[in-house]
N, C-alpha and C positions, 0 to 999 in steps of 0.2 A: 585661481580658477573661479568661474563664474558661473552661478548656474541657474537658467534660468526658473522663477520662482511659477510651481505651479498652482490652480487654485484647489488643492487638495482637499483642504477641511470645509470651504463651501459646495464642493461636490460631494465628498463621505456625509457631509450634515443631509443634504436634500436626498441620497440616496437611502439614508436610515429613515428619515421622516415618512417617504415613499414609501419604503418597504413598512414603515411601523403601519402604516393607515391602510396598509393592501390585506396585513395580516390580523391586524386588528377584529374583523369579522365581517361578518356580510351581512347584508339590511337585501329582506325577499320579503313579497306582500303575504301575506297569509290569508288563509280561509278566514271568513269572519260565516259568527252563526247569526243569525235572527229568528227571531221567535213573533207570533201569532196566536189569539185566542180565537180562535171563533165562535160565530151568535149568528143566527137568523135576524140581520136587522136590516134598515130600510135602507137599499142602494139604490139613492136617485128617483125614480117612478115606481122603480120595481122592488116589493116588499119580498125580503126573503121566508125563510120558513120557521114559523116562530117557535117551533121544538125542536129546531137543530142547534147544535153545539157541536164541536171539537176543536183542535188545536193543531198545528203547524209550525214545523224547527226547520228552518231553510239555510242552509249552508250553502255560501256563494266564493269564489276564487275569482274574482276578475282577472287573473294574470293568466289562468288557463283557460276561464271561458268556460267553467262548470258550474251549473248549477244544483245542488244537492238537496231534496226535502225527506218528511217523515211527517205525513199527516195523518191525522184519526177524525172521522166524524161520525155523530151519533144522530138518529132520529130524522133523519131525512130522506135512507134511502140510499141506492147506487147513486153511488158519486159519477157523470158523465163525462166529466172534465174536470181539470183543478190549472189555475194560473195563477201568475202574478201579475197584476192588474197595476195600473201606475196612478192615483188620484188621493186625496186627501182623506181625512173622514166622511161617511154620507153622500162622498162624490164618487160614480161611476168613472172608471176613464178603460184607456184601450188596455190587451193585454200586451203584457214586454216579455215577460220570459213564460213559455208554457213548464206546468210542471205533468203532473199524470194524466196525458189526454186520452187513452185508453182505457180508463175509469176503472171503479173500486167500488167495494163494498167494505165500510170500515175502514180498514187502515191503507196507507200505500206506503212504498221508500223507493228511491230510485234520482239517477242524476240526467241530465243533459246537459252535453257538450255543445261548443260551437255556439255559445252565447255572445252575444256582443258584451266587449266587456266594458266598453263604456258605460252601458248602460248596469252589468251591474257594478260599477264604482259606485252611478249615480246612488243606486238602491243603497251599496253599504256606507255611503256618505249620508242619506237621507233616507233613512227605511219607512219613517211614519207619512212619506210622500208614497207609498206602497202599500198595498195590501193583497191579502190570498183571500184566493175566492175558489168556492166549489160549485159546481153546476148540476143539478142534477134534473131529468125528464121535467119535470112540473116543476122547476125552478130555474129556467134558461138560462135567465137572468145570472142567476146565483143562489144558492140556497141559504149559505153560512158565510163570511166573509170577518176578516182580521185582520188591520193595522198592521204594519211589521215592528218590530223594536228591538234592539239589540239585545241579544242574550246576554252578551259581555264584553267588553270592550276587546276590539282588536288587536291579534297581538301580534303588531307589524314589524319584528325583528327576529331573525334565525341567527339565532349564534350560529358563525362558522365552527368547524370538528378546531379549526388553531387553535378558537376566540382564548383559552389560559397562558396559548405561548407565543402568543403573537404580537402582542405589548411588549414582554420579556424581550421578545428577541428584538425589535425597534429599538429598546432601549440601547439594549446593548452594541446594536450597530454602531448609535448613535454616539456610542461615551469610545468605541473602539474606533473611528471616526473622529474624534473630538482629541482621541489620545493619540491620531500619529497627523497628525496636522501639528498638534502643538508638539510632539517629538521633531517634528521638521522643523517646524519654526526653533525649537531649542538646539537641535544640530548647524540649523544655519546662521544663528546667532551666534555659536560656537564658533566655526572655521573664521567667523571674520578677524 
């Protein structure tokens, strides 16, 4: 009797591999934080206010399109606006992401959605190509303005709930797989 040979163990091998690399874990972008000092210093033409100071922690998700801050400023007054402005150091440029346009006095926190999220990759690839600015009455301009920088490096990998048995179990496809291919092959070597 003859029987035709099929190709068992290179299908059991690529279906363990598949399955090893499916359960292995998941790679998701994550929130990245940036951070900002702010100063009263000179944006462009326009001199900000030279006893303001505060600070700004800007959390951005490009994958969802949120942008998250928590800023404080001292000495200048109602804040009228606050944004993220796109330019180098001493360079003015346009705003790209608004953060507290309904202004503050001291502190704000608060997120908006429906960001282009291109644009913030661009930010968390490049933050010190960005800075936060606060506007206030007598500072149109800006009052206080800060650099972005990263707080900490990004931490662009979510273990999946598997990631401890998801290796385990690829292996094991792979060697039970590996043990009835060569079970066949050692039975079919047999009947000859």
């Amino acid at each position: 009797m003859h029987r035709r040979a099929t190709p068992l163990l290179p299908m059991a091998v690529t279906f363990g591999l598949v399955a090893s690399l499916a359960l292995a874990g998941m790679v998701a972008a994550a929130e990245t934080t940036l951070t900002a000092e702010l100063a009263g210093v000179t944006e462009g033409e326009n001199p900000g206010d030279p006893d303001g100071s505060g600070s700004a922690t800007i959390t951005l998700d490009p994958e969802t399109g949120e942008a998250c801050w928590e800023l404080s400023a001292e000495g200048i007054g109602a804040v009228i606006q606050s944004h993220i402005h796109e330019g180098a150091e001493g360079v003015s440029g346009g705003v790209v992401v608004p953060l507290d346009v309904d202004g503050f006095d001291g502190t704000s926190s608060g997120c908006v959605s429906d960001q282009d999220a291109d644009m913030l990759q661009a930010i968390v690839d490049d933050p010190a190509a960005f800075y936060v600015n606060l506007h206030t009455e007598d500072f149109q301009a800006g009052a206080i303005r800060g650099q972005l920088a990263a707080a900490t490096a990004p931490d662009t990998a979510v273990a999946a709930p598997s990631d401890r048995f998801g290796p385990l179990l690829g292996v094991l496809l792979l060697g039970a797989a590996a043990g009835l291919g060569l079970r066949r092959r050692w039975n079919a070597g047999a009947a000859r």
